[in-house]
C-alpha positions as CSV (number, residue, x, y, z in Angstrom):
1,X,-14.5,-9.5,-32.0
2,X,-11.4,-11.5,-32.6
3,X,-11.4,-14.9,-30.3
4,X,-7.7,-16.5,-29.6
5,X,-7.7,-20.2,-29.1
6,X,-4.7,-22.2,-27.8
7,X,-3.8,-25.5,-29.5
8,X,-3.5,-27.5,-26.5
9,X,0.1,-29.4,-28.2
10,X,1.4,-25.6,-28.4
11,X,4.8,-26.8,-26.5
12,X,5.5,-29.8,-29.6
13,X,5.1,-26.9,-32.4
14,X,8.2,-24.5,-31.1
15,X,10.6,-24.9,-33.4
16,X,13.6,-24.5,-30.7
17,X,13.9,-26.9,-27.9
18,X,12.6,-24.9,-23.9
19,X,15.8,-26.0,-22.6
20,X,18.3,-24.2,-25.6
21,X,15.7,-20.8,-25.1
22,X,16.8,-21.0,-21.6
23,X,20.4,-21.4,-22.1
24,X,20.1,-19.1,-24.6
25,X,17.9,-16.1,-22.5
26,X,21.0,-17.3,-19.3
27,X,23.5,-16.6,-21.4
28,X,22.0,-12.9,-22.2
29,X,21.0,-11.9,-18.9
30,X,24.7,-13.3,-17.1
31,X,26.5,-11.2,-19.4
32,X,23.8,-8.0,-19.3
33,X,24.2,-8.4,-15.5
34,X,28.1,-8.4,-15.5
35,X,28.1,-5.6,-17.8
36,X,25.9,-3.7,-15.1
37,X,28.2,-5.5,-12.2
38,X,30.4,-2.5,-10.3
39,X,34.0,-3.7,-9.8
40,X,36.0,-2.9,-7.4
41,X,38.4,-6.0,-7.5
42,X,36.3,-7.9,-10.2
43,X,36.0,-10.8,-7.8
44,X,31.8,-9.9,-7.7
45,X,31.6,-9.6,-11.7
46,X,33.7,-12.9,-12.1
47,X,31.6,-14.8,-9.5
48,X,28.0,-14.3,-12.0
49,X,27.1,-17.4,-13.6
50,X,23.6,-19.5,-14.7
51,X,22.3,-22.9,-14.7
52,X,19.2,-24.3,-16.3
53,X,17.2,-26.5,-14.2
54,X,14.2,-28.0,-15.7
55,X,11.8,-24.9,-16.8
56,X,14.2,-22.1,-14.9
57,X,17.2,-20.1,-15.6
58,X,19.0,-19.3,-12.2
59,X,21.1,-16.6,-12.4
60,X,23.4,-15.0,-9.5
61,X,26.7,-15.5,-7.4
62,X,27.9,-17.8,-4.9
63,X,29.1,-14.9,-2.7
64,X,27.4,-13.8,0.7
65,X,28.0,-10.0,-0.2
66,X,26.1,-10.2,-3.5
67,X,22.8,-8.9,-2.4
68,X,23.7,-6.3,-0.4
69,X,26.0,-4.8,-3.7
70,X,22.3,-5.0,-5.2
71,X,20.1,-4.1,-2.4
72,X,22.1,-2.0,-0.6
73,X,23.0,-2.1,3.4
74,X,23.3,-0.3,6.7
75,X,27.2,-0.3,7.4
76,X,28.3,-2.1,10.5
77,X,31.6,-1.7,12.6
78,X,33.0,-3.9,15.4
79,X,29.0,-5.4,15.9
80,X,27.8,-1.9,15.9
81,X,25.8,0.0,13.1
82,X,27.5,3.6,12.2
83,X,24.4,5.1,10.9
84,X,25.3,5.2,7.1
85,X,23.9,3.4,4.2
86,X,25.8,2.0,1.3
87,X,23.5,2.5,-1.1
88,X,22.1,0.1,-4.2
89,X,24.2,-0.9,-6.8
90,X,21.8,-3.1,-8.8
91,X,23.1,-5.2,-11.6
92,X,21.2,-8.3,-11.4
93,X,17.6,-6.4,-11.5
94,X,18.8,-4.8,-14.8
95,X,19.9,-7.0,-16.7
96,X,16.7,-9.4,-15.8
97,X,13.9,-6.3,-17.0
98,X,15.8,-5.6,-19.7
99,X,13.4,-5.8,-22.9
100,X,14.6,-8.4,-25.1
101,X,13.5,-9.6,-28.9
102,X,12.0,-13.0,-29.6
């Protein structure tokens, strides 16, 4: 039987700072996700960007329309739904479950 123990000073023995393997794993999944982005005038793909904040990459777009491109929506005319779907068009999923190396 093989028994793993953690040293408890684990975080003081990686040899590259948390915060550059976060800009680092940002900078991957941005461009993976605007690589998977659908254009239409670009405007969508151009609006992607990350930040690092403390132990977190955030990743998206300042735009209201961005999760519906990725979640798809029920289409609405003058305050009245039509009964068709625009359907999914994920790019942020994607490019986050992507497997990437160490």
């Amino acid at each position: 039987m093989t028994r793993i123990v953690f040293d408890p000073d684990w975080e003081r023995n990686l040899d590259v700072p948390q915060a550059e393997l976060l800009e680092k794993l940002g900078v991957e999944i941005e461009a993976d996700a605007k690589a998977n982005c659908p254009v239409d005038t670009g405007k969508l793909r151009d609006s992607l960007h990350h930040s690092v904040e403390g132990d977190e990459v955030r990743i998206g777009s300042d735009l209201d329309y961005a999760g519906y491109v990725e979640e798809g929506h029920r289409i609405v005319a003058w305050g009245h739904e039509t009964g068709k779907f625009e359907p999914p068009q994920p790019y942020l999923r994607p490019a986050l479950y992507k497997p990437r190396g160490a």
